[in-house]
C-alpha positions in Angstrom: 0.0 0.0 0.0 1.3 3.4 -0.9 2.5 5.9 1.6 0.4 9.0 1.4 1.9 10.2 5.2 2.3 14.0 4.9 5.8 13.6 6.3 6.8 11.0 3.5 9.5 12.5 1.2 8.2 12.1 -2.1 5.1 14.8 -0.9 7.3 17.0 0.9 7.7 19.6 -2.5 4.2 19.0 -3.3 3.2 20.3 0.1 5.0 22.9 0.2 4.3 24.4 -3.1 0.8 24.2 -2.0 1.6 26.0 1.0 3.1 28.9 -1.1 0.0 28.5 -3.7 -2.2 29.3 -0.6 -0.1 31.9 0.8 0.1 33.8 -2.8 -3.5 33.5 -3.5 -3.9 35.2 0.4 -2.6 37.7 0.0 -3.6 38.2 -3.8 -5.7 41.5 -2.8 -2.3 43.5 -1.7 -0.6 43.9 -5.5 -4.8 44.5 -6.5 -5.5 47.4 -4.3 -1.7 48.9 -5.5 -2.4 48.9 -8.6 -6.0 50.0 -7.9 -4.6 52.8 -6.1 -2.3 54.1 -8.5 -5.3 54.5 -11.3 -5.0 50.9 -12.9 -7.0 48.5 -11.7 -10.4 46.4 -12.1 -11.0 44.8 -15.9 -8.1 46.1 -17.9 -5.8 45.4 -15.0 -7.2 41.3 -15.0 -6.8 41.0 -18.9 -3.6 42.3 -19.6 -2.5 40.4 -16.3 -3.6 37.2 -18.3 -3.2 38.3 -21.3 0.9 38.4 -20.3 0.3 35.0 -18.6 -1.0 33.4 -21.4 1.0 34.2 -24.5 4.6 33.7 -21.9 2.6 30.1 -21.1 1.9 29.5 -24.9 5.1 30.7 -25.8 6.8 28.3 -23.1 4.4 25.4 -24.4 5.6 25.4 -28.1 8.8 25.2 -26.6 8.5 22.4 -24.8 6.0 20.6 -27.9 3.8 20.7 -25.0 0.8 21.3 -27.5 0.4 17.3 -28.8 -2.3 16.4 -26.9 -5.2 14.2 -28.0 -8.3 15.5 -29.5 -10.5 14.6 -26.9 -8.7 16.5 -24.7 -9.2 19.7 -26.5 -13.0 19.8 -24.6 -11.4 19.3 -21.0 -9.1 22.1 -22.1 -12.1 24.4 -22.9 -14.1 23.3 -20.1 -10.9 24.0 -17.7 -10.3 27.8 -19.4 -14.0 28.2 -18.8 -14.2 27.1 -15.3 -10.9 28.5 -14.5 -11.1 31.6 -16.4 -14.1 32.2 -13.9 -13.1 31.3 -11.0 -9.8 33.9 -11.1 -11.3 36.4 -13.1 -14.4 36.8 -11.0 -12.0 36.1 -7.8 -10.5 39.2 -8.7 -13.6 41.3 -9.7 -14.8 40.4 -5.7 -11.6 41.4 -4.2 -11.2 44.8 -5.6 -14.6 46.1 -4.2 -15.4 43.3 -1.1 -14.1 42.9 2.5 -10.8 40.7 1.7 -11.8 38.0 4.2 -15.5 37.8 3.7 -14.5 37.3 0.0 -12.3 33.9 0.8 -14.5 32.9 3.0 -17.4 33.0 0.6 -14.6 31.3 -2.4 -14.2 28.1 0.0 -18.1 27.3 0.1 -16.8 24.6 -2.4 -17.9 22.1 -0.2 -22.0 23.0 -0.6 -20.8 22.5 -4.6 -18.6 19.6 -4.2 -21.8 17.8 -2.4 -24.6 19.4 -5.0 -22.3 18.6 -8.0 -21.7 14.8 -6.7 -25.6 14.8 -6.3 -26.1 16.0 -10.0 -23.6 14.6 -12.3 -22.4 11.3 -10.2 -25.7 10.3 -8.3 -24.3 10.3 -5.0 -25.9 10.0 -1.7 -26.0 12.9 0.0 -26.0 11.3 3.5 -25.7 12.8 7.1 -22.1 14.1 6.6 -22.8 16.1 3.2 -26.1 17.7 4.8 -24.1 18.6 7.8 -21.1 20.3 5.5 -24.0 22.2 3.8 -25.4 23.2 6.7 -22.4 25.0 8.7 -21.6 26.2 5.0 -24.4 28.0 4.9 -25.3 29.1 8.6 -21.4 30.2 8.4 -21.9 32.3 5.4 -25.0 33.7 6.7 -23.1 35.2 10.3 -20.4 36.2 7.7 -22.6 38.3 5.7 -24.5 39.7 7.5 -22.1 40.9 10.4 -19.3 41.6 7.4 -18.6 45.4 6.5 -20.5 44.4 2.7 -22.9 46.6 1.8 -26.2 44.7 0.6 -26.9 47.4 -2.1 -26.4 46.2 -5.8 -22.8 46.8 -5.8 -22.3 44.1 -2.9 -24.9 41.8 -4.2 -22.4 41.7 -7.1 -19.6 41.2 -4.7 -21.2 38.8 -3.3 -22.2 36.9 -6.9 -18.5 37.5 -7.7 -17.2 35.7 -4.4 -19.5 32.5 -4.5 -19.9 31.7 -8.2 -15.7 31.7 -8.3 -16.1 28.9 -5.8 -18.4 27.2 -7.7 -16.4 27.3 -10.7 -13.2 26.2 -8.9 -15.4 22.9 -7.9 -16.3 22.5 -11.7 -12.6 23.2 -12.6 -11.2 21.0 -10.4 -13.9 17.8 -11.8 -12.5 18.8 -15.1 -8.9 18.8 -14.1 -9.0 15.3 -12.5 -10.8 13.8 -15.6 -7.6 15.5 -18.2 -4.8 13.8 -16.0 -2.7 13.1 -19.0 -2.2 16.7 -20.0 0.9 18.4 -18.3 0.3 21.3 -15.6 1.6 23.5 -18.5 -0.9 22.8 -20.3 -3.9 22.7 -17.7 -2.3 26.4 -16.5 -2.0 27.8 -20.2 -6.1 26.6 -20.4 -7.1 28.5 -17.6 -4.7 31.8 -17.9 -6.8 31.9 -21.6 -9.5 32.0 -20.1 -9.0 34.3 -17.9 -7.9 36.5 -20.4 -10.8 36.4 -22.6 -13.3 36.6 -19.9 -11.5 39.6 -18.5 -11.1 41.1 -21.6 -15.1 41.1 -22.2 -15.8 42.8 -18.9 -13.0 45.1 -20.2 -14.1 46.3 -23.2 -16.8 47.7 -21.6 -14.6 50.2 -19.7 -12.8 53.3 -20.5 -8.8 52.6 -20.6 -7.3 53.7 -17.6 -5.6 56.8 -17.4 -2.5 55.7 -14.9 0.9 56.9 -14.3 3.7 55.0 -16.4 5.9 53.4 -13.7 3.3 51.5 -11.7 2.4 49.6 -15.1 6.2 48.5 -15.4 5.5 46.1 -12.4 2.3 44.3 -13.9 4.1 42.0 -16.1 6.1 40.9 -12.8 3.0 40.8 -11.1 1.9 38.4 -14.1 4.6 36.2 -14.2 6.2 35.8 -10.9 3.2 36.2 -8.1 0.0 34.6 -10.4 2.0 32.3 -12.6 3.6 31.0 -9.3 0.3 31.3 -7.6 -1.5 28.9 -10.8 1.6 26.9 -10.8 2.1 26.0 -7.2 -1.4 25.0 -6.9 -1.9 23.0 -9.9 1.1 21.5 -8.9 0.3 20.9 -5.2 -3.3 19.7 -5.8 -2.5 17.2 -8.9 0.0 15.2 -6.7 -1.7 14.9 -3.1 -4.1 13.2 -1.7 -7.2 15.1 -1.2 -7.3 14.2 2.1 -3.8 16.6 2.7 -4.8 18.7 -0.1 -8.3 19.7 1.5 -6.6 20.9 4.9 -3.4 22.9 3.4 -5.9 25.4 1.1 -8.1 26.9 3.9 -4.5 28.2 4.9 -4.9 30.8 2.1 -8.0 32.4 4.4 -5.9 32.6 7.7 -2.9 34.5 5.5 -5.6 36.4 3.5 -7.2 37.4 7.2 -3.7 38.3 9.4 -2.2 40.1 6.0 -5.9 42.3 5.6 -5.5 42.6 9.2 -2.1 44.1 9.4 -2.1 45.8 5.9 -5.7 46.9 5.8 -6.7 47.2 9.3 -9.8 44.8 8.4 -10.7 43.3 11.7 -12.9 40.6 12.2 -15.4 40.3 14.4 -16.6 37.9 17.0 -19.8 36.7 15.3 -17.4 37.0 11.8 -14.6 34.8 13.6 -17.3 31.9 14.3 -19.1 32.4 11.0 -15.2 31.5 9.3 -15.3 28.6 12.2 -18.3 27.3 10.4 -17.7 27.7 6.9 -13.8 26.1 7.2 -15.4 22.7 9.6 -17.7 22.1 6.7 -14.9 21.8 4.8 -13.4 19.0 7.1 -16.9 17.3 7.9 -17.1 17.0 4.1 -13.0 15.6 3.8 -14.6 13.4 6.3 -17.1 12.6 4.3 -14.6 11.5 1.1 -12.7 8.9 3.1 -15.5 7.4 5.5 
């Protein structure tokens, strides 16, 4: 029987490049509000971010003659640059207008999907341990919202849209991914940085082009390659060589770096009734890893 102890060696590197994934993705809002701040942010910022991402990635594929893949393969790869696409691009879009934690804590309601999609598409039984995930989940997300400095007018009923629907589509992503195991993370990262590229490019082209000072747009192509790219890479990385059962506890670290660095950096406090409604949402994660290997 294979060892899949977190302390064997061959899972060390895995681990810990989902441990930086998670960390990265944390504190993701900090490089969003900068360049926010210095007149270039929201839309245009998240295309030409990807934009960069993807034709480096491509570039780096045709390198490598990472392209021959089978045809069949070319639907997991659109399904994975829609999915994926989503889920950053819409991750994004909630982070530069919501609260930093209630935004990560809304992402990781993947658990209410992960039992609803099982339900749909693989006819699982829900049982007592998938009704239980969905119901902290939900009573979670409830103290969070309502105690959570987002405003409930149409702006943060779009932040809030934003927040959950890019967990949703990081469940569906992460179906697809499992299903296209024979394609290399190069591959599976190119996918999704396309997608996020187009997708951020429609919500783009609705906006004016933003009027920003020269030097702060210097840094976005670092920004691209060396904090997302290691961000997607890490992840994917991470997540396609562990167990889900290590997997599923490591990620909820990105919320605890995403709440101490909003903390320190933005002075966004959490709240008593907040702190237990992050209690709930994060157990129904483990109820539901619970859940997977009963």
């Amino acid at each position: 029987m294979p060892n899949h102890s977190p302390s064997s060696t061959g899972q060390l590197i895995p681990i810990l490049s989902l441990v930086l994934g998670a960390a990265l993705w944390g504190t993701y809002w900090w490089p969003l509000h900068f360049f926010t701040a210095q007149g270039f942010g929201g839309p245009w910022l998240i295309a030409v971010t990807y934009l960069l991402l993807a034709a480096g990635g491509s570039l780096l594929a045709y390198w490598r003659r990472a392209w021959k893949i089978n045809r069949r393969d070319w639907r997991s790869l659109a399904l994975l640059a829609l999915f994926g696409g989503w889920t950053n691009v819409a991750f994004m879009l909630a982070l530069f207008h919501g609260q930093v934690v209630i935004v990560l804590l809304l992402f990781y309601l993947s658990p209410v999907w992960a039992v609803i999609l099982a339900r749909v598409f693989l006819k699982e039984s829900i049982g007592w341990r998938g009704s239980l995930a969905v119901l902290l989940a939900v009573s979670g997300t409830v103290l969070v919202v309502l105690q959570g400095q987002l405003n409930l007018g149409s702006a943060g009923l779009l932040t809030l849209f934003f927040a959950i629907s890019s967990g949703f589509a990081f469940a569906l992503s992460n179906v697809v991914m499992r299903g296209a195991r024979a394609m290399s993370d190069l591959m599976r990262a190119v996918a999704i940085w396309w997608g996020c590229a187009i997708i951020g490019l429609i919500f783009a082209l609705n906006e004016a082009w933003p009027h920003a000072a020269h030097w702060p747009v210097l840094f976005i192509p670092l920004f691209a390659w060396f904090w997302v790219g290691f961000a997607t890479a890490s992840t994917i990385y991470g997540v396609s060589r562990l167990p889900i059962r290590i997997s599923a506890v490591i990620m909820p670290i990105e919320v605890i770096v995403g709440a101490v660095s909003a903390w320190i950096w933005a002075n966004e406090a959490m709240t008593i009734i907040e702190i237990v409604g992050a209690g709930l949402i994060l157990s129904a994660s483990f109820v539901q890893l619970a859940r997977q290997q009963a």
